[in-house]
N, C-alpha and C positions, 0 to 999 in steps of 0.2 A: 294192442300187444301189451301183456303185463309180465315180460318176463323184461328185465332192466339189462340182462348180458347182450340179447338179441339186439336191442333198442339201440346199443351202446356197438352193436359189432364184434363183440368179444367171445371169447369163452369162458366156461367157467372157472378156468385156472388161469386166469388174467390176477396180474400183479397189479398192485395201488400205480405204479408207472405207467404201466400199460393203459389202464382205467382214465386218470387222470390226461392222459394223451388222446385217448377220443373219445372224451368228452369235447377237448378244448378244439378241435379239429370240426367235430360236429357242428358244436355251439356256435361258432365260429361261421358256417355256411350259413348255420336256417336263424342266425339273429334275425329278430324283426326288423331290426334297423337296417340290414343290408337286404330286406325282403318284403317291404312297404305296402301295406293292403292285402298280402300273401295270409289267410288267415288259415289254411293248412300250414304253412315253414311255421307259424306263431306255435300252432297246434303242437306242431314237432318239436320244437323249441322245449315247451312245456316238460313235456315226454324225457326228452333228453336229460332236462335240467333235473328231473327228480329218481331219474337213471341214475346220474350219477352221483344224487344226494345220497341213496341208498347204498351202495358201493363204494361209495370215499368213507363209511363208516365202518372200522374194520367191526365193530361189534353187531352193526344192522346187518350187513353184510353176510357173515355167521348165521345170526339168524333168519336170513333170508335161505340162504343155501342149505340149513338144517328144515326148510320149510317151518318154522314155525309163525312168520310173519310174511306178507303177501309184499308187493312191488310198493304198497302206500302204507305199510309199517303198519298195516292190522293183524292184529293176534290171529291164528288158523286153530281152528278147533285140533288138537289130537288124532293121529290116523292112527287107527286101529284096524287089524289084518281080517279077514272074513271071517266070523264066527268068535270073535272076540278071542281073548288073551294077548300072546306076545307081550314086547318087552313094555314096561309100567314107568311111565314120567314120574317126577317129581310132585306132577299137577295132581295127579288120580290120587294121591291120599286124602283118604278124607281125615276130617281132625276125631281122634282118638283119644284126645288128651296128652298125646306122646311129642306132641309138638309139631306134629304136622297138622298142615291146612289141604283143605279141598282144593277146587280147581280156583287159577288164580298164581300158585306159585308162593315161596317164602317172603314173607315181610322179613323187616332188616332186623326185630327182634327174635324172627326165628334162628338165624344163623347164632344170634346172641347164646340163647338159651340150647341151642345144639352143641355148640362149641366152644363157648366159654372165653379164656383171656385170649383164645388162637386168632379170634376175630378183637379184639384191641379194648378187649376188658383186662382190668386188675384190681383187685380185691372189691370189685362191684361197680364200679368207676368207668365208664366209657372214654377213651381217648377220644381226642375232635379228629375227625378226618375230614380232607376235601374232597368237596365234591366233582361230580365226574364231569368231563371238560363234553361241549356237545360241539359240533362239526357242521358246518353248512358250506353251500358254493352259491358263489352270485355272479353275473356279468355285469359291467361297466360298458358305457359309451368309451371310444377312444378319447375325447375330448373332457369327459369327466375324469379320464385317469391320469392326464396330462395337465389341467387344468386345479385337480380336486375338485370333490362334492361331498354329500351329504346323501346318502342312497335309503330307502326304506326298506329292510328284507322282512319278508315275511314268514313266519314259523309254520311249522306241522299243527303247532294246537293253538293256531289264532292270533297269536299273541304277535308283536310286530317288533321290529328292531333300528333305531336310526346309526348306521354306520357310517362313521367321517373314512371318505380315501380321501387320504393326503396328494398333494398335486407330485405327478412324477412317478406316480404308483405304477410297476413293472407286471402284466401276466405272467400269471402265476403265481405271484407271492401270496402270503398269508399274512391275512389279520388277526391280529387275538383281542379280543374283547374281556376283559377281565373281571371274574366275578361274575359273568352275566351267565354260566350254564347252573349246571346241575346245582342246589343247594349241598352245603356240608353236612357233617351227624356230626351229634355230640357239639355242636358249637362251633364248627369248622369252618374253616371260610368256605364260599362258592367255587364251582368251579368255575373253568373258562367257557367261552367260546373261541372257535375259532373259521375263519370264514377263509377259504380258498378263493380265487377273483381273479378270472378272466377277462384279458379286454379285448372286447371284438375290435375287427378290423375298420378301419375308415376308409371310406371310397376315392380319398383323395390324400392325405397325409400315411406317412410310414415313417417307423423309427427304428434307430440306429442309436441307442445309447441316451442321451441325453439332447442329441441332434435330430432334426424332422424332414423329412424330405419329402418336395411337391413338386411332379412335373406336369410343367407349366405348359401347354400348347400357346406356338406362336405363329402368326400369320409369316409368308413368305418377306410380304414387306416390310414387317415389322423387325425380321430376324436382317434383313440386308441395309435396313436402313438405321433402325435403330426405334425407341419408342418406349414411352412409359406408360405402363399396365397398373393393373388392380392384382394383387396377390394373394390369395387366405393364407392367415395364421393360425395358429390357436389360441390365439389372442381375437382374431378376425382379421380384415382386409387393410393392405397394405399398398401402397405406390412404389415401383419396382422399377429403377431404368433398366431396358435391356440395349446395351450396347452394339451399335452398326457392325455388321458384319458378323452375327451372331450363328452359332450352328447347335444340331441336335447333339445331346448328350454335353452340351456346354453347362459348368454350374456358376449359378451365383450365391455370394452368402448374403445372409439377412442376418446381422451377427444381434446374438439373444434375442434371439427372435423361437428359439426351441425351447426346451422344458430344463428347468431350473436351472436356465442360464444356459443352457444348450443352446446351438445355431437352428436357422431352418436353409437349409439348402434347395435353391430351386433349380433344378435340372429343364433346361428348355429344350422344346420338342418341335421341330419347326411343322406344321400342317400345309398341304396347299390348297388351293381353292378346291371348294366340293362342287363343283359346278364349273364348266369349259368358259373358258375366257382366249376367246379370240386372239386381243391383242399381246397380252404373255406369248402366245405362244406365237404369232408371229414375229415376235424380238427374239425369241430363242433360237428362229430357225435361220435368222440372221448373223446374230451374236456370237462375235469369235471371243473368249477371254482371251484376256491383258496378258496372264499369267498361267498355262494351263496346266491340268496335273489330273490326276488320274485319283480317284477316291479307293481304290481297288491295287492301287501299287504295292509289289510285294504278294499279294495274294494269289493272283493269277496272273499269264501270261499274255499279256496283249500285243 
């Protein structure tokens, strides 16, 4: 498929919001990371990612929808109607001496000498201008955007980039990398870059702000009796008492144990045996409780 709307879900009169939303939605399902050996979700992955490198560009973008560039940002030759004529690009002049150039398009002296100080000449003298800011998107590990790293992204024309995310770094925000896009004219500074950064999901932690939350499965007897476990952080694993008499949806905190100072909250989940155990259940079919109550009170009528 090389059409990036279809790839992406969308239509052609899809808003940067809209765009930006499934993507992250996408990218988010076929990460490799949550799709291990899947080397079609990888495949897609790919696909998706340069879906929406093409479309977060409001100017690739343009000229993609004007057909003059395909889904991997290569020039398209000029369509011309059957039998030649219709309307004449920019491209088709050939040079005349009038200051136009053949196929290929204006150099930045052309606009110079077309147009004089309107383009940021005065009395012969070029103004510096900066140059044009270029736009990427990358995905992060959950644990690299909670932790910080150091990511390697790599460009459309080879050339490679090491980008610091700082620990704490939020989905969706933006990076700018400064000076590192388009060079300036006339002596200008560079422009920027600027990198969009999604962070996929983790199979076991979720966030809430600056806080992490893990839930913990816990054995029957663990939760009635009581018992210290092993717990992941994003730091890594931890010793955790779980307190006798414990129940599902109960939380514990693990205070700064979350992301920059944030808690990790363990929400325990109690499991029972996957496998028939005799004597349980003959205590149960005995067992009066001390205290009894209804987990359903209030809800329905018993």
């Amino acid at each position: 498929m090389d059409d990036p709307y279809k790839i992406l879900g969308l239509e052609r009169n899809a808003t940067q919001a809209q765009i930006r939303s499934a993507y992250r939605k996408l990218a988010k399902k076929h990460h490799p990371d949550l799709n291990p050996g899947d080397a079609e979700a990888e495949k897609l992955f790919k696909s998706i990612s340069s879906a929406h490198d093409l479309l977060a560009d409001p100017e690739q973008k343009g000229r993609f929808d004007r057909g003059e560039i395909d889904m991997n940002g290569t020039p398209r030759a000029p369509q011309q109607p059957p039998g030649g004529g219709g309307r004449t690009f920019y491209r088709d002049f050939s040079d005349d001496g009038s200051g136009f150039r053949s196929s290929g398009g204006f150099a930045p002296e052309d606009l110079d000498s077309l147009f004089g100080s309107a383009f940021g000449r005065r009395g012969g003298r070029g103004f510096p201008a900066q140059g044009a800011s270029a736009r990427y998107s990358m995905t992060v590990d959950f644990l690299e955007a909670a932790n910080g790293a150091v990511k390697r992204l790599s460009l459309p024309d080879g050339k490679t980039l090491d980008v610091t995310i700082p620990a704490g770094f939020e989905d969706g925000q933006t990076l700018r990398l400064r000076g590192k896009g388009q060079p300036g004219f006339n002596g200008g500074p560079a422009g920027d870059v600027l990198i969009e950064v999604a962070v996929a999901p983790h199979p076991v932690f979720t966030r809430s702000g600056k806080d992490v939350v893990v839930v913990l499965p816990v054995t029957l007897k663990e939760a009635v009796l009581g018992a210290k476990v092993q717990v992941p952080t994003i730091k890594g694993p931890v010793s955790l008492a779980i307190p006798p008499h414990s129940n599902t949806g109960q939380r514990l905190r693990l205070k700064g144990r979350g992301i920059a100072g944030g808690h990790q909250y363990v929400e325990l989940k109690v499991v029972l045996p996957a496998a028939d155990e005799p004597e349980l259940k003959a205590f149960l079919e005995t067992w009066e409780p001390r205290h009894p109550s209804s987990p359903r009170a209030g809800m329905v009528d018993e």
